[in-house]
C-alpha positions as CSV (number, residue, x, y, z in Angstrom):
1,X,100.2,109.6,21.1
2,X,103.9,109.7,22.8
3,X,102.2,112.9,24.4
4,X,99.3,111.1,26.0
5,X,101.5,108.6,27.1
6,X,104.0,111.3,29.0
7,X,101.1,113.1,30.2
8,X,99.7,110.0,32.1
9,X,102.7,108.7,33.5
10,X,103.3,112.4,34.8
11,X,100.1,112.3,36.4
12,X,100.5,109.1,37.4
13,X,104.2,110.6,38.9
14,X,101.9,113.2,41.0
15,X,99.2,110.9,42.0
16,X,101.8,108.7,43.8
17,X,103.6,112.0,45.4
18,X,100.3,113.4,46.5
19,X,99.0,110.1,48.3
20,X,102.4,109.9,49.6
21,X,102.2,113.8,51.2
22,X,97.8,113.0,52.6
23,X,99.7,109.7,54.2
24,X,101.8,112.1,55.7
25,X,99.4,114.5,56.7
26,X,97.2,112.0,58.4
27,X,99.9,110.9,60.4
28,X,100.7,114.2,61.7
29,X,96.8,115.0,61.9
30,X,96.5,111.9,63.9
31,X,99.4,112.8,66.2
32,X,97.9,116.2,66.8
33,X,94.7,114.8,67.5
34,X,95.7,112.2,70.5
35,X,98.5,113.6,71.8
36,X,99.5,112.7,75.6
37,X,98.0,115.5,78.4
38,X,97.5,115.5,81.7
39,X,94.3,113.5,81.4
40,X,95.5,110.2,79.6
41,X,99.5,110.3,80.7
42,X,101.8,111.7,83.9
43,X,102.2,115.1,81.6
44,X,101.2,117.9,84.0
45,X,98.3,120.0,83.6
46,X,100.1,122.9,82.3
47,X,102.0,121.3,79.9
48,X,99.1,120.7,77.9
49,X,98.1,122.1,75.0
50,X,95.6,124.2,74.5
51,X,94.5,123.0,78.3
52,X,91.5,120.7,78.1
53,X,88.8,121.7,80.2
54,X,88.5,118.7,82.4
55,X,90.5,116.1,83.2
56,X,89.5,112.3,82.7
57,X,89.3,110.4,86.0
58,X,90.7,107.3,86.4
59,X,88.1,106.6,89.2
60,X,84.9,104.8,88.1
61,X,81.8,106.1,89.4
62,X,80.8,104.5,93.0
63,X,77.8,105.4,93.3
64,X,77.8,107.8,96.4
65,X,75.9,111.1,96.9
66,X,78.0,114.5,96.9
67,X,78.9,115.6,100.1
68,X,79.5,114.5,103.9
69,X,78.8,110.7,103.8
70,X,76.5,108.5,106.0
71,X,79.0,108.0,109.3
72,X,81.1,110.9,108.5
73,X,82.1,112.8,111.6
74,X,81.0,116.5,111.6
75,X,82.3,118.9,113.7
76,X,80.6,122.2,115.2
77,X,81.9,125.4,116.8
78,X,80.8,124.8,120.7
79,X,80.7,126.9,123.8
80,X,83.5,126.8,126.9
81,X,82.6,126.1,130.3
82,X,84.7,129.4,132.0
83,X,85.2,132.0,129.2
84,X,88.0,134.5,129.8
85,X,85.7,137.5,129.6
86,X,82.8,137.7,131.4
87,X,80.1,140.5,129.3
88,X,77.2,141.2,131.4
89,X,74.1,142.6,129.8
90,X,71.1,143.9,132.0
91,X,67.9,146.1,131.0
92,X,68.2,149.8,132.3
93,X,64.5,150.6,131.8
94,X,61.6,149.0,131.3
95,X,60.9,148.4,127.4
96,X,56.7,148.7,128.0
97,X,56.3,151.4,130.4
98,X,59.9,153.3,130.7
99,X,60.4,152.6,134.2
100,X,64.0,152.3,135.5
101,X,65.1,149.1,136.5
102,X,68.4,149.9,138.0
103,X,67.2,149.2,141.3
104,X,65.6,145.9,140.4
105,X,67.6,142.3,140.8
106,X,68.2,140.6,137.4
107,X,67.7,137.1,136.4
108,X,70.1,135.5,134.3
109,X,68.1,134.1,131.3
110,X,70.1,133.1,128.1
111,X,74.3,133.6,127.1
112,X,76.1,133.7,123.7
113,X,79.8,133.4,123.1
114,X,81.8,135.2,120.6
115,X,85.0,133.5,120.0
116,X,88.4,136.3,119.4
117,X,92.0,136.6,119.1
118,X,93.3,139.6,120.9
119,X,95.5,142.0,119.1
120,X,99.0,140.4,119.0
121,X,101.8,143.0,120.6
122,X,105.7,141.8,120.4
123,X,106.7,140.8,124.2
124,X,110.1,142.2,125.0
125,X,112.1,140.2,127.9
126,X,115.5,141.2,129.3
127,X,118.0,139.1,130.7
128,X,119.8,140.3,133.1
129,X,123.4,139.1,134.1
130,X,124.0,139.1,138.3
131,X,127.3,138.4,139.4
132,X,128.1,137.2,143.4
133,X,131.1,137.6,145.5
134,X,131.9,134.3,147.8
135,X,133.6,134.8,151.3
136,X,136.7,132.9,149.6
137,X,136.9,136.3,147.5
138,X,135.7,134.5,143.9
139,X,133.2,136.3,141.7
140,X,130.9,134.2,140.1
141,X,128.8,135.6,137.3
142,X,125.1,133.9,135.9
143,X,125.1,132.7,132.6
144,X,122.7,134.1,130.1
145,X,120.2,131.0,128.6
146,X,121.0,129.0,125.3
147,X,120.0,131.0,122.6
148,X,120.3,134.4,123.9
149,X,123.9,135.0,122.2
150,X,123.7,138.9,120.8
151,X,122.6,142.3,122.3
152,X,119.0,141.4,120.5
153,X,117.7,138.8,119.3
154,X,114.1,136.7,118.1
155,X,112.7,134.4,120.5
156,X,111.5,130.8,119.4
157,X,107.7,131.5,119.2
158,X,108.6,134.0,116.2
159,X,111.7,132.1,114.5
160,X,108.7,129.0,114.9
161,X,106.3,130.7,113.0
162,X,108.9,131.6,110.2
163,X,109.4,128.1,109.5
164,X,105.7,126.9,109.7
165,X,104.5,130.2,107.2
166,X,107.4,129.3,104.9
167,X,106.9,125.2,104.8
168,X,103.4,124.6,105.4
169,X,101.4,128.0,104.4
170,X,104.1,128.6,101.2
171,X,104.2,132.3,101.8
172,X,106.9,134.1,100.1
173,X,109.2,136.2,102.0
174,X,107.6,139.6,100.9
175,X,104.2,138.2,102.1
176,X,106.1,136.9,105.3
177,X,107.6,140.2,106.5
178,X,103.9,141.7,105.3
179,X,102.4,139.5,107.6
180,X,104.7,140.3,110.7
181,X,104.3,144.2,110.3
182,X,100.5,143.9,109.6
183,X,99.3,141.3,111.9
184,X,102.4,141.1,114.8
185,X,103.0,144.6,114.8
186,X,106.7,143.7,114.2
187,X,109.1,144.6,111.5
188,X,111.1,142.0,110.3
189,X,112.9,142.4,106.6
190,X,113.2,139.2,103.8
191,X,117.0,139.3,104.8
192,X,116.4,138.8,108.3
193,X,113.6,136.4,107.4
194,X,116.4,134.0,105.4
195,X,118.9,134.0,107.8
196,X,116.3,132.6,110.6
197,X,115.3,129.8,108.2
198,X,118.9,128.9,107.9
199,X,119.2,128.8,111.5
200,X,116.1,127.0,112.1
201,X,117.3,124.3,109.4
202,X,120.1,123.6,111.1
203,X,118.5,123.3,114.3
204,X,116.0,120.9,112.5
205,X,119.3,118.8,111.1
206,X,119.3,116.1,113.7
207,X,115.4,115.6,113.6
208,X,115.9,115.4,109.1
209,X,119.2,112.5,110.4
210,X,116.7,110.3,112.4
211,X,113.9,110.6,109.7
212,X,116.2,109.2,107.0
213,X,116.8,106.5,109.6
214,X,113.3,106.1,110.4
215,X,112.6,105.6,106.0
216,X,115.7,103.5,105.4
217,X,114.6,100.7,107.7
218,X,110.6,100.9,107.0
219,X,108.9,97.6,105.1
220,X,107.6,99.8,102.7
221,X,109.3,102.7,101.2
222,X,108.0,105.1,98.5
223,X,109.7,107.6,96.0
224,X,109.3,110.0,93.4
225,X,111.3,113.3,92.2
226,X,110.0,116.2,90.4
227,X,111.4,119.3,88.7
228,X,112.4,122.2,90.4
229,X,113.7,125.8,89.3
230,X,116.5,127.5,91.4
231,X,117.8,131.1,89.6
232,X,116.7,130.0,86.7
233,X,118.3,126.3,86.5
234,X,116.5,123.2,86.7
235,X,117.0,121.0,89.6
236,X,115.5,118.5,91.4
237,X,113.8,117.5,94.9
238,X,113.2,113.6,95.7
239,X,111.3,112.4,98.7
240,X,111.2,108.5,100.3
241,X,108.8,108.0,102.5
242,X,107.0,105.7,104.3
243,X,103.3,106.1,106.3
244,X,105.0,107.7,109.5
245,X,108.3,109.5,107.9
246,X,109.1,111.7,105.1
247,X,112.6,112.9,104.0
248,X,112.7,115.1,100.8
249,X,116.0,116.4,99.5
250,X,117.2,118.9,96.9
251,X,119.7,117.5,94.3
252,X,121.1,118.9,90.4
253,X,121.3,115.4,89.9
254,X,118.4,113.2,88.6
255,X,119.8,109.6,88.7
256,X,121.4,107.3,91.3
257,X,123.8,109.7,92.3
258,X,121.5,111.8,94.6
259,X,119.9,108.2,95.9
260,X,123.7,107.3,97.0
261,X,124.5,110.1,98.4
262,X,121.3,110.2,100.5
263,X,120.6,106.2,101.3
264,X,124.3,104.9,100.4
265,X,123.3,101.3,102.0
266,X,119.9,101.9,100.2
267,X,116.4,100.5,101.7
268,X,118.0,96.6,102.0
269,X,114.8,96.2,104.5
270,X,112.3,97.5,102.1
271,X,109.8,96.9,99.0
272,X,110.3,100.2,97.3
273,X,106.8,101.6,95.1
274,X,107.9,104.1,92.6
275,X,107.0,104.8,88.8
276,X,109.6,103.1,86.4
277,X,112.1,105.9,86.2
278,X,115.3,103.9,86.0
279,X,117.2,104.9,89.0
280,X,115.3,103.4,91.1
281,X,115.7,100.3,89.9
282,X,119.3,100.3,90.6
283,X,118.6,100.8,94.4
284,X,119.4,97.7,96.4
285,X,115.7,96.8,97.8
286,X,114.1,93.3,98.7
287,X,111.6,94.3,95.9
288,X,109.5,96.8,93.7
289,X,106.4,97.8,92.8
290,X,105.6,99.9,90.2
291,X,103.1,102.8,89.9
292,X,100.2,101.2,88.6
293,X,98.0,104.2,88.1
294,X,101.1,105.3,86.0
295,X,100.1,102.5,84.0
296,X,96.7,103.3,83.8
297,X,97.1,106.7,82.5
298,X,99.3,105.4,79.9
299,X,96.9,102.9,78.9
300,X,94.2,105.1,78.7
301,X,96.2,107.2,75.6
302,X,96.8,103.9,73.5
303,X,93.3,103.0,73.9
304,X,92.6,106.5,73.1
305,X,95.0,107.3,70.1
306,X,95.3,103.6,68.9
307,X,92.0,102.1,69.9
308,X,94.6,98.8,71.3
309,X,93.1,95.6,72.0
310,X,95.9,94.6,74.0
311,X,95.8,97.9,76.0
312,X,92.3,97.2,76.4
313,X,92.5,94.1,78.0
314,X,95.5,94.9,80.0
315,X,93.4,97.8,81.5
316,X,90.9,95.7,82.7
317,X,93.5,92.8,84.4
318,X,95.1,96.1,86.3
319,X,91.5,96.9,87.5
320,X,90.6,93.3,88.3
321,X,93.7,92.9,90.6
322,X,93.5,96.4,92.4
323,X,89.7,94.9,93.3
324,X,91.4,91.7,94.4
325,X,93.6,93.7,96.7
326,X,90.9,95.8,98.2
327,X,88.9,92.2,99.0
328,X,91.8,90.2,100.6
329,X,92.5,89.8,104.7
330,X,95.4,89.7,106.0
331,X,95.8,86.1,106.0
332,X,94.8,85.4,102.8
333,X,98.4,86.7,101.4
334,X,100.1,84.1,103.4
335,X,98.0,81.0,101.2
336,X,97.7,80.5,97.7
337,X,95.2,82.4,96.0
338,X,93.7,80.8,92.8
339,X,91.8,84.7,91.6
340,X,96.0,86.1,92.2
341,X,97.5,83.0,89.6
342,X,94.8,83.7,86.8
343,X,95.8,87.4,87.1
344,X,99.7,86.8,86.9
345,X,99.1,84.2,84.1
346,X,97.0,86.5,82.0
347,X,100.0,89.0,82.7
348,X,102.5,86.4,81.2
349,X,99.8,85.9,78.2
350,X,99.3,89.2,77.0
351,X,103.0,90.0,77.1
352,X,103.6,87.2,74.7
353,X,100.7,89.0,72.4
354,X,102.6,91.1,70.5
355,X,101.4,94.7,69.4
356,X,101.9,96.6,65.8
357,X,105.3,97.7,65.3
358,X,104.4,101.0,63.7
359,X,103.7,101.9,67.3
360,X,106.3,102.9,68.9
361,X,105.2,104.0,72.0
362,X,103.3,101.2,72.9
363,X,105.7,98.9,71.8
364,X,108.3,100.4,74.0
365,X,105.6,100.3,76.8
366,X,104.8,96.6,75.8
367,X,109.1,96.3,76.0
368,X,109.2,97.9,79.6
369,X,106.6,95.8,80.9
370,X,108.0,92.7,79.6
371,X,111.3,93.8,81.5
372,X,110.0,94.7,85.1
373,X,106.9,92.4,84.9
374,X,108.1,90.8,88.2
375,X,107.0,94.1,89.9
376,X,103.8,94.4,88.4
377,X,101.5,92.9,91.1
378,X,104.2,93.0,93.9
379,X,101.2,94.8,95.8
380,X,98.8,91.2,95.9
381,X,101.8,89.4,97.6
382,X,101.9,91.8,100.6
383,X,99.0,93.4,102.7
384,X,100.9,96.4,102.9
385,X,102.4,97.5,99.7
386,X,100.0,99.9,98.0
387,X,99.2,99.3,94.1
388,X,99.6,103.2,94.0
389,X,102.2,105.8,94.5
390,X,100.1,108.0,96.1
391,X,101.6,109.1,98.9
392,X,105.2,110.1,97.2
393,X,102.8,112.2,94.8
394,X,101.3,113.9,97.7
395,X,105.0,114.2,99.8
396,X,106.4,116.1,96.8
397,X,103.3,117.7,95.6
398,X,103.8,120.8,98.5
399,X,107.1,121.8,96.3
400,X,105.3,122.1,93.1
401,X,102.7,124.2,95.5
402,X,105.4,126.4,97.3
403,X,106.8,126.7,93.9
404,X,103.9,128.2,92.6
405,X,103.0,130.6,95.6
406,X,106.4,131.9,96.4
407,X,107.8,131.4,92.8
408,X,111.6,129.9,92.4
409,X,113.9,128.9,94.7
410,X,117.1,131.4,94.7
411,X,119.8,129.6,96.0
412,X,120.4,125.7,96.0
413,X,121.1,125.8,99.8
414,X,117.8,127.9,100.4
415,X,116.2,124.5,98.6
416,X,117.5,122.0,100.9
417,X,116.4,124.2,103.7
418,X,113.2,124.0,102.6
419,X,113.9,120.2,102.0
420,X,115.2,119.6,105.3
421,X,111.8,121.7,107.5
422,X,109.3,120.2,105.2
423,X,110.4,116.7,105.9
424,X,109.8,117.7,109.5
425,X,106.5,119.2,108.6
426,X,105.1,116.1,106.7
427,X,106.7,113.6,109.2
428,X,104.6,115.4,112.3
429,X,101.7,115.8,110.2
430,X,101.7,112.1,109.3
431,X,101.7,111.1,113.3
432,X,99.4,113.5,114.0
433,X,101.4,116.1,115.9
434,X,100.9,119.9,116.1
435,X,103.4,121.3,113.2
436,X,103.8,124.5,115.4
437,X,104.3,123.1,118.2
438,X,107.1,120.8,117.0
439,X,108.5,123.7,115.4
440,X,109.0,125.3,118.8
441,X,110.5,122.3,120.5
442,X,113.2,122.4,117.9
443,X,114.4,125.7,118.1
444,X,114.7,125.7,121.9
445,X,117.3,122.5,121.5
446,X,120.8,124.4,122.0
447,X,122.6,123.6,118.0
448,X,125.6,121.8,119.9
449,X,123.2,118.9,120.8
């Protein structure tokens, strides 16, 4: 009997142990099963595991047809009015009887253009130094131009082209120098190619001064900062920019420091969009608004992993006012709008619902709301703050791109180079100028100016 007994309350012993080690088990099962990825969070497509095969739009579906849409501009290859080269084509005999038809006037009937670039040869020009004798007995000798300082040297259209290949097309410097041999008929090695670029950059210096100007004083200033390997360490570019500027720099620092350094007097003019990374938040600004896509994509996973009410609904109110935004004129932001109070008050509503406590990450996310909720719908006050921070994505995106064309950066000053010309890049592209082109005007401008 006293064996019975032991024998139960042993089992009984390993019952409670084994429920205890499934409860376990379905936890981790559970956090296996709805981890965060690049569709439901800001984690980056190859940080996820096991890569899922298509990512989850955040876009719902409008309705349109693929392709070129009704009013859409096309564009077509069309013929010049005086071509350089003149081809002409006439019959020598006749194709029915065999006659020749050398003799015979022609009739012009039908032309075609084919549209070329001639081979490209390197143009060698040599300045030549003169020196005069005046009647008082002085000789006076010509001065050679700005920017012809050694025995040889490259001229701007090349040094140009250097910068645009490296910022804007991402090559590498192997591909660069492959480029110039294959296609210029020039040899130029990766050495010679660096020590260009760091010329060029300091050329560009002045224009990189006046577009941190240009940002600092904007209405509307955004940010972001993303990862960045250089030999091997981790570091860090940051870009602020605004719809006619962009100024990206290189930092090892990922917190206020580098924002100090950069904007000490900070954007005192500006409502600053960024995602809810901390340092920002310390900048002195008129206002914030936060990422709201960032938002999203962190809704989306509670919904996903916890199948939250609250995340739910608060999924639908960030929809509801990004519609609100795309609906409203100009002057409606100046008068009271009864749709923007119900939205703020459901705000202030479902952040006095409280979510489970097991959950950590959405009550921390329910926490961080709560704290910046002021900046939530900063976007619905002001025609011309964005709800998104789409355009920092995009200004910083080109280093994760030239990252994964030309590989790491090697030296920290080679990564504020490339800081320093793509802000130029992105700035001209933004008003519309020729990248090239700029890039040329810049490198004639003597470096003492």
């Amino acid at each position: 009997m006293n064996s019975d007994k032991k024998r139960v309350a042993e089992l009984e012993t390993k019952v409670i142990r084994l429920e205890s080690l499934i409860e376990k088990l379905l936890d981790k099962i559970d956090d296996l099963t709805h981890r965060k990825n690049s569709r439901n969070s800001s984690v980056s497509p190859s940080k996820d595991e096991n890569r899922p095969l298509k990512t989850k739009s955040l876009r719902a579906n409008q309705g349109k047809k693929v392709g070129g849409q009704p009013g859409h501009e096309g564009s077509t290859l069309e013929m010049v009015e005086n071509p350089d080269i003149i081809i002409e084509h006439k019959p020598e005999f006749c194709n029915h009887c065999g006659d020749d038809l050398s003799d015979q006037p022609a009739t012009f009937i039908l032309r075609r253009q084919v549209v070329d670039i001639p081979p490209i040869i390197p143009e060698f020009s040599e300045h030549r130094i003169f020196q005069k004798t005046c009647a008082c007995g002085h000789h006076t000798k010509a001065l050679f131009p700005s920017g012809v300082n050694s025995p040889i040297s490259y001229g701007s259209n090349i040094q140009a082209t250097i910068a645009y290949m490296h910022t804007r097309q991402y090559l590498p410097f192997e591909r660069m120098s492959e480029f110039f041999s294959d296609v210029c008929n020039l040899k130029i090695s990766q050495g010679t190619l660096c020590t260009l670029l760091k010329g060029f950059a300091q050329k560009a210096q002045p224009a990189y001064e006046l577009i941190a100007q240009k940002v600092e004083n904007e209405k509307v200033v955004g940010g972001d900062e993303t990862g960045a390997k250089v030999n091997g360490r981790k570091g860090w570019f940051w870009t602020f920019q605004s719809q006619v500027a962009t100024y990206i720099t290189f930092s090892n620092n990922r917190g206020t420091a580098t924002i100090n350094e950069n904007f000490p007097n900070g954007f005192i003019n500006s409502i600053l969009v960024h995602d809810c990374w901390r340092s920002y938040f310390q900048i002195k600004c008129k206002t914030h608004q936060i990422c709201i896509p960032h938002l999203l994509r962190e809704l989306v996973f509670f919904e996903e992993r916890y199948e939250s009410q609250w995340a739910i609904n608060f999924k639908k109110l960030l929809y509801e006012a990004i519609e609100l935004k795309r609906n409203l004129t100009s002057i409606q932001y100046l008068n009271p709008i009864l749709q923007r109070d119900k939205i703020i008050e459901r705000l202030s509503v479902l952040l006095l619902t409280s979510v489970p406590k097991n959950r950590k990450d959405l009550c921390a996310f329910h926490k961080r709301i709560h704290k910046y909720k002021k900046y939530v719908f900063t976007f619905l006050f002001h025609d011309e703050v964005p709800p998104d921070n789409n355009a920092s994505e995009r200004a910083i995106r080109n280093v994760k791109v030239k990252q994964k064309v030309s590989g790491q950066f090697k030296t920290e000053n080679g990564a504020q180079f490339y800081a320093v010309i793509r802000s130029v890049t992105d700035t001209c592209i933004k008003n519309g100028q020729n990248v090239l082109a700029a890039f040329k005007t810049i490198d004639t401008i003597p470096q003492s100016v």
